[in-house]
N, C-alpha and C positions, 0 to 999 in steps of 0.2 A: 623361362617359366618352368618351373615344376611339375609333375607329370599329377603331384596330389591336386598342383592349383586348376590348370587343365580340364583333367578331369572333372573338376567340382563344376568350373565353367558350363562345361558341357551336359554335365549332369547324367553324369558315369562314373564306374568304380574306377579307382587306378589298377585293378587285376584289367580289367577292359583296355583302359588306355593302353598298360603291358604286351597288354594281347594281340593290340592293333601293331605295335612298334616292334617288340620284339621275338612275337610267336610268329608272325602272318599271318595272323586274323583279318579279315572284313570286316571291316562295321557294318550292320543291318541298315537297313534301309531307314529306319529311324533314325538310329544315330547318323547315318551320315547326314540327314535335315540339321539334325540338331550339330552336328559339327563345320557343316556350312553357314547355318546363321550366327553362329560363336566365333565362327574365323573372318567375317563380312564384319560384323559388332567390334570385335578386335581391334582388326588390322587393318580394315575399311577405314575409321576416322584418320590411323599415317599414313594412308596411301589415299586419301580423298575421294572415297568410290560412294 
């Protein structure tokens, strides 16, 4: 997956996703909700959770 599509998913800029992956940024406390119910929606349906 692409770091644009990703982000879109999650509903953040790709500077943010960058930032998270390749600066050592945090995600705030929002985004990580928001990137735990995007990665559960994902990745949940091929792993049956």
């Amino acid at each position: 997956m692409l770091i644009k599509d990703f982000a879109r998913l999650v509903g953040v800029s790709e500077d943010t996703v960058i930032n998270w992956e390749m600066r050592g940024r945090k995600p705030s406390q929002q985004s990580r909700e928001k990137l735990t119910e995007t990665l559960r929606r994902v990745f949940g349906k091929e792993l049956g959770w």
